[in-house]
C-alpha positions, 0 to 999 in steps of 0.5 A, a space after each residue: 452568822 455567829 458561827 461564821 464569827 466565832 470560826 473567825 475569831 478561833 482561827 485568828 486566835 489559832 494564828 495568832 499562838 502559833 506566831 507567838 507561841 510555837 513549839 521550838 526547833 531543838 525541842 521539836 527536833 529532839 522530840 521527833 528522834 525520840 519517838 521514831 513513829 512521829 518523824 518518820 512523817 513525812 514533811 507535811 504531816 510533821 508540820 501539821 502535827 507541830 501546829 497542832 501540838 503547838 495549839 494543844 499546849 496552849 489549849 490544855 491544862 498539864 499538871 504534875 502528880 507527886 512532884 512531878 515538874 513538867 518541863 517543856 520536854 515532857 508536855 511537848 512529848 505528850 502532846 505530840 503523840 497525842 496529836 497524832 490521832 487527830 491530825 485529820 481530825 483537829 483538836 475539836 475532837 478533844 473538846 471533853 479533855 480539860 487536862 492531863 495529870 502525869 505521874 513519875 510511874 504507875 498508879 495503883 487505884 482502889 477499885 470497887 465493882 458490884 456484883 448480880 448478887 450485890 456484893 461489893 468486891 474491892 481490888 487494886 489495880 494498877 494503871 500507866 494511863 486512865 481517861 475520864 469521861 468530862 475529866 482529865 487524862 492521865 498518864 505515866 511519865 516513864 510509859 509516855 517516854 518509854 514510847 520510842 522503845 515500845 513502839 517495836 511491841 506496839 505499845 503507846 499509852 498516850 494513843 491508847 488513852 486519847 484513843 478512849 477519850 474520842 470513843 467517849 466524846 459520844 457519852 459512851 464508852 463502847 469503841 464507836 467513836 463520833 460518826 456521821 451518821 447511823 448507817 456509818 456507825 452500824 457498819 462501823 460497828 459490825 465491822 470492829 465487833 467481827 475483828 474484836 471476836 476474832 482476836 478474843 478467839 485468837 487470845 482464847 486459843 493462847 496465840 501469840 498476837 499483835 495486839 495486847 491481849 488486854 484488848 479482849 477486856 472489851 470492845 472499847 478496849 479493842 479499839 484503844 490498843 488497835 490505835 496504838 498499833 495502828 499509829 506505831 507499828 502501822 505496817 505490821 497491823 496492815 500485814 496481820 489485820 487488813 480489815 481492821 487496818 482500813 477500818 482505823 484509817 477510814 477513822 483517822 483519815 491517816 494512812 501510816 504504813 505508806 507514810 511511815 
């Protein structure tokens, strides 16, 4: 019964931003010429993906890094790519995201990691986006509206980070995002583990790939860079890697390639 009610009054809540609140037809227009891989959508999805931009903005908290203004161009930017992989899914995907911090470029963050024997190893390691587990996303403003161009090499920062962010909504980053049940995440992960030793033998070899070679990191970070392929290049990944391609789209419940 309280589900029944707070379902009611989100729905209305829902109703009610976007009636008072939507996204306006010049910004969105402009948004979709900007990012080919969005208006390419057919009519329905275009719609479903503006409802659910418009909600998003509403829903997260966008602040600017090192004097960074974030206008209404840039959040309906990012929220429009970052609705895309949760057009079937809905926003309550992203319950753990509180927020996205945007910087004007590139971010060189101090890391420190442990070694077996104890010993601390200190470097730099520069990043155009970072997801945080119960934290915010972050992004790099020049990466997120790069992405129209990117497309062309499969690149998008925004799907990769809130690729991770759903990974991470089960509490571990392992490139198994929530599934329905054990058997669903056992095939799920005998399946993504087989293409991810595949591509790290292909990137082993030297062989130029679709894919980021960056995706050979980690399991996790396969399925991050797999997304953004998946959703903008779509044809090119069903051509190269059929398994993995039904693998996304039984995920995502989204078949880009036959309606981008």
């Amino acid at each position: 019964m309280l589900n029944r009610w707070w379902s009611t009054l989100r729905k209305l809540r829902d109703e009610r931003t976007l009636r008072r609140r939507p996204i306006p037809d010049t910004l969105w227009e402009l948004t979709l010429a900007r990012y080919p891989f969005l208006g390419r959508r057919d009519e329905s999805d275009r719609a479903m993906l503006r409802d659910l931009a418009t909600l998003f903005l509403a829903q997260k908290e966008f602040t600017g890094a090192q004097g960074l203004d974030i206008t209404d161009e840039i959040a309906v930017a990012v929220a429009a790519q970052a609705c895309l992989p949760v057009l079937r899914l809905g926003l309550e995907a992203y319950a753990g995201c509180v927020g996205i911090v945007i910087h004007p470029d590139e971010v060189v963050a101090r890391r420190e990691v442990m070694d077996e024997d104890g010993i601390v190893h200190r470097y730099d390691e520069t990043l155009s986006g970072e997801a945080m587990e119960g934290g915010p996303v972050m992004l790099s403003w020049r990466d997120v509206e790069g992405a129209g161009e990117s497309a062309e090499w499969g690149y998008n920062v925004v799907v990769h980070e809130f690729a991770h962010v759903l990974d991470m909504a089960d509490g571990v980053a392992d490139g198994v995002p929530p599934l329905p049940d054990r058997a669903a995440r056992d095939a799920w992960r005998s399946e993504l583990n087989a293409q991810f030793h595949e591509f790290c033998d292909r990137v082993d070899a030297g062989e130029d790939t679709l894919l980021d070679p960056y995706g050979a990191e980690s399991v996790d970070e396969f399925f991050a860079v797999a997304s953004e392929v998946f959703f903008v290049a779509p044809h090119e990944l069903r051509l190269e890697h059929p398994p993995l391609y039904a693998l996304l789209a039984g995920y995502y419940r989204q078949d880009p390639a036959a309606t981008a």
